[in-house]
N, C-alpha and C positions, 0 to 999 in steps of 0.2 A: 504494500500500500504506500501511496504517496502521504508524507505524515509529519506534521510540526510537534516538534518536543518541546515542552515547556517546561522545566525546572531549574533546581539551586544549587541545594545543596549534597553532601557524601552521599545522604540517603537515595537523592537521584541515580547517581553513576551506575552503579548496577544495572538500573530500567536502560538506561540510554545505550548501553552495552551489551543489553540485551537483545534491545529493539535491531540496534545496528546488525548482531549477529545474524540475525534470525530472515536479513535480507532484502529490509522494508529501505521505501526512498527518503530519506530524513533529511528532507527538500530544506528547511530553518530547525534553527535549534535557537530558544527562546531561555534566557536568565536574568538576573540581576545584575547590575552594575559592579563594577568590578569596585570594589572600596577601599579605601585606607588601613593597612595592618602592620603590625610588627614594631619593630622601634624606630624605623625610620617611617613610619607610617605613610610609606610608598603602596601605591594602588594595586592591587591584589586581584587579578581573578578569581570567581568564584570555584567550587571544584566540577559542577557541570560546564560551564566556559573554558577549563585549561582542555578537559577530556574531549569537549565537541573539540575542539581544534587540534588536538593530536589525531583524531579520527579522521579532520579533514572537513568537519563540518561548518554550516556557513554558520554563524554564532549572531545574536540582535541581544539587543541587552539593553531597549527601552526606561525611561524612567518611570511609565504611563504606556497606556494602550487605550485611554480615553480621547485621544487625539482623532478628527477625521482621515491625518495624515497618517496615522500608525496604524489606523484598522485596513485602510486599504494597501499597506504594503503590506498585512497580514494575511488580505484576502487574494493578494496576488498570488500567491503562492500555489493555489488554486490543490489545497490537501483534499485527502479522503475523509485524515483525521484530522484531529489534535489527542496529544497523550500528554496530559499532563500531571504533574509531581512535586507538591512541596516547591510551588516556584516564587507565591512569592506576594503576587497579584491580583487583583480584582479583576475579573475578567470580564468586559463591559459586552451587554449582548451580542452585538455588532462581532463581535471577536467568538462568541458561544455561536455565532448561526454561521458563521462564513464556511467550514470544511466541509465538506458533504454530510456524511456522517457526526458532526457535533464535535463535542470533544469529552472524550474519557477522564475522570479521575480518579487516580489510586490512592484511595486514603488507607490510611493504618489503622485502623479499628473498624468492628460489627457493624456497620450502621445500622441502626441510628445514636446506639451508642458512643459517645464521644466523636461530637461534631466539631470541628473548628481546631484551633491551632495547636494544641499539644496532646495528641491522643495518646501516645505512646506513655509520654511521664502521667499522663491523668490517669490512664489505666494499671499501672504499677504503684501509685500511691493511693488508687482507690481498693487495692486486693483484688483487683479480679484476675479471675483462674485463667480466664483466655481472653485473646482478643484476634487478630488476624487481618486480613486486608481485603477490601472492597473494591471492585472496578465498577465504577458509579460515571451514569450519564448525566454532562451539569448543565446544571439547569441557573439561574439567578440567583438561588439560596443562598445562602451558605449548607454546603453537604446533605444538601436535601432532596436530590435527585434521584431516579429513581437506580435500582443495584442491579448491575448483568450477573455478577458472579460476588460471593463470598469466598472466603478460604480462612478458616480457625485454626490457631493454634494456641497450646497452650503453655502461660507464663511460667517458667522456672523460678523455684522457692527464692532463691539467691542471686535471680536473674535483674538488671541494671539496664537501665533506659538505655545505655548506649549496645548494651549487649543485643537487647531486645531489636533494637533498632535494625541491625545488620541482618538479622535472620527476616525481619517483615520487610526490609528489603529486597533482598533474596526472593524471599515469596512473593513481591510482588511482579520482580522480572517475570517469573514464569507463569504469573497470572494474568499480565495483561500481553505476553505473547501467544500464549492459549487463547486469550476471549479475540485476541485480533486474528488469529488461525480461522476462529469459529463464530465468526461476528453477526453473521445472517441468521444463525439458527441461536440464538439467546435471545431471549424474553425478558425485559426489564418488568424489575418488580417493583411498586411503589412501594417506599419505604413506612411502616408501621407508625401510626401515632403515639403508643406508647412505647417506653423504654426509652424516653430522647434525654439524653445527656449533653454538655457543652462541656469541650476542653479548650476551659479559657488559657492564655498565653501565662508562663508562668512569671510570677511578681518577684523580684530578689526578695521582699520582706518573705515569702513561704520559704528560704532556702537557713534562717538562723533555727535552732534546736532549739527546742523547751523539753528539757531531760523530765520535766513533771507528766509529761503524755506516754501514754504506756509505750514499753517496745514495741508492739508491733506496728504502731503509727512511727515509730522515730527509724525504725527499720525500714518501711516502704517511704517516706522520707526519702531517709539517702539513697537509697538504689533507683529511687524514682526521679532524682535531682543527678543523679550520676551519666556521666561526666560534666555536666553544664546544665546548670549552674553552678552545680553541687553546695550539699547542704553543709553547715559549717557550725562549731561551736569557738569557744577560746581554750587555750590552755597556760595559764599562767600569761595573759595577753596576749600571748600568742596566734594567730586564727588560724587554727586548722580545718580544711575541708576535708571530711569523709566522705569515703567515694563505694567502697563496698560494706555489706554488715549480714549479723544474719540473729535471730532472736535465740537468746541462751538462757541456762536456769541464773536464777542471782537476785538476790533481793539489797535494799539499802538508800540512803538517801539518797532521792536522784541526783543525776548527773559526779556522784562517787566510785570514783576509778575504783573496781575490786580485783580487776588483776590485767596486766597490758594486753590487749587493750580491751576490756569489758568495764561497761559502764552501766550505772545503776538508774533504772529509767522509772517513772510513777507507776509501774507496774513492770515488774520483772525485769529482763536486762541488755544489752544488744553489745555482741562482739564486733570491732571492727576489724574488718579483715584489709582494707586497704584506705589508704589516705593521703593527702598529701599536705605539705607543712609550706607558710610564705618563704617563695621565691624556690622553691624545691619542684623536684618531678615528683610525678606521682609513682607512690610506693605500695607493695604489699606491708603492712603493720610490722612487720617485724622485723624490716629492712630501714622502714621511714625513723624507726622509735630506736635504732640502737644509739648504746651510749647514753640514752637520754634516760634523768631520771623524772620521772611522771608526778607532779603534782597529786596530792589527795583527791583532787574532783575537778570536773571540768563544767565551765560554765559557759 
């Protein structure tokens, strides 16, 4: 199929890689501007922008698509599709009707569960057992469109939004090269009224620790905040972010170190299994904390 890609960021690259394998025309490849990073905070492509152009593809990277000039070099293109991924942007109708076929979106969770900008961490700090990825036709919503295909899997006890990330990745390469294989004969379902959740965009104030809420909220917490923005307490001033944990026996005053590195949460206790300390890489715990002797409690 002749087909414009729309995405961002790492989570894209797979799809894009996929798509390309699999033989399709990926006429424009659509991202975000490339921005300011590092210490010289020189302009950075993003990681779908370096990959389309190692592949050879023709790369747009718009500020807006609300333009009359943007939509019609969008519709010049004259796709089948659009696939798009975590790109970025409001995609103004003009831009939803130009492909023949509409355009695809692979979101990372059930729908209708957890619509909108952070499903992955919303569903790892709300406990749920699965979640998986959707190929959804858009519509003006927000993720309200109707679903060609689901695919569930389920969360690992000790599993981390960036862990999680990579495998609903994965699954979504192979699910929207399957629904594009198979596209004539799938039936869109309209999506259910009840069960609708929002994953709103996460806030830095949800990423500090209150050691008074049980483990098992301070443990999907951090794995759910893990790698970015991760969730962070102090240690003797200090600010460390924890990045992995998992819930253990242990009782005591909260946020009272009872052994490196398990902490004493308003109910029961969470081990830290990785972390990282200011200005340091990130460490397994028992790499990040040598030599170091540990204060009574962390606050």
């Amino acid at each position: 199929m002749r087909l414009i890609f729309m995405g961002t960021p790492d989570f894209s690259v797979p799809i894009l890689d996929a798509l390309h394998a699999a033989g399709h025309d990926i006429s424009a490849v659509y991202c975000q501007p490339p921005r300011p990073a590092g210490r010289g905070k020189k302009e950075r492509p993003t990681p779908v922008h370096a990959r389309a152009e190692a592949l050879g593809l023709e790369v747009r990277h718009p500020v807006s698509l609300k333009s009359p000039e943007e939509q019609a070099h969008f519709d010049d293109v004259r796709a089948d599709i659009a696939v798009v991924v975590a790109y970025g942007l409001i995609l103004p109708q003009a831009i939803l009707d130009a492909p023949t076929h509409g355009c695809l979106n692979i979101h990372a969770s059930l729908l209708p569960r957890w619509r909108g900008a952070a499903p992955i961490h919303r569903a790892i700090m709300a406990g749920d057992a699965q979640t998986g990825v959707c190929i959804m036709q858009m519509d003006a919503g927000l993720d309200t469109g109707p679903v060609l295909t689901r695919h569930a899997i389920n969360i690992g006890a000790e599993e981390t939004t960036g862990q999680l990330q990579d495998r609903l990745s994965k699954l979504g390469a192979t699910a929207i090269t399957d629904a594009l294989a198979n596209l004539a004969d799938l039936s869109p379902a309209i999506q259910p009224e009840d069960g609708i959740t929002y994953a709103h965009k996460i806030d830095k104030s949800e990423a500090r620790i209150d050691w008074t809420q049980p483990a098992s909220t301070i443990d999907r917490q951090i794995r759910g905040l893990s790698p970015f923005p991760g969730a962070w307490c102090e240690m003797a001033g200090e600010r460390l972010k924890l990045l992995g944990s998992q819930v253990v026996t242990g009782q005591g005053i909260p946020g009272t170190v009872l052994s490196p590195l398990t902490v004493a949460c308003g109910d029961g206790a969470i081990e830290v299994t990785r972390l990282q300390r200011a200005g340091k890489q990130a460490m397994d715990t028992g790499d990040a904390l040598r030599g170091i002797t540990l204060p009574d409690r962390l606050d």
